[in-house]
Structures are given as structure tokens and as C-alpha cells.
C-alpha positions, 0 to 999 in steps of 0.5 A: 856594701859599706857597713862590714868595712866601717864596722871593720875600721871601728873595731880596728881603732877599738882593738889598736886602742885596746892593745895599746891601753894595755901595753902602756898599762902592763909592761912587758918582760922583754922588748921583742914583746914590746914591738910585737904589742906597739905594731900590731897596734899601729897597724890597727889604728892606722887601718882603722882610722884609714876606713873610719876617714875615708867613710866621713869623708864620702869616699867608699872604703872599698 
């Protein structure tokens, strides 16, 4: 059962892109807002990528 795991991992890097695009895009007002954006991007992007490597690289995701 690959398939939701690497779907998964796509769309994680597609929304961490996505979060970080608009962060960069629209500052926000204050900085707590500022953390909360850049987090929760990094957390997409590195589970994303982490899915996304470990399925070209060969090794099942789960």
C-alpha cells in the first residue's frame, strides 16, 4: 500500500510550497503569525520530502 503514502508526500511538499510561497508573498502583521506559517511549512516540506526520498530511493515509506 504505497500509493496514499506517496500521495501524501506530494502534496505535503505541494502545501509546504504553497505556505511558504504565500508567507514570502504577504508578510504578515505580527511575528508569532510569522512562526506559526514558517513551521508548519517546515514540517510539510521535511515530511514531504522524507516520503518523496524514501519511495525513489526503493525503501517502502511505511
Amino acid at each position: 500500500m504505497r500509493f496514499p503514502f506517496t500521495f501524501m508526500g506530494a502534496l505535503s511538499l505541494l502545501f509546504g510550497a504553497w505556505v511558504g510561497a504565500y508567507t514570502l508573498l504577504h508578510k504578515p502583521a505580527d511575528t508569532a503569525t510569522l512562526a506559526v506559517e514558517l513551521i508548519s511549512a517546515a514540517i510539510l516540506l521535511g515530511f514531504g520530502g522524507y516520503v518523496v526520498y524514501r519511495r525513489l530511493a526503493g525503501r517502502s515509506a511505511a
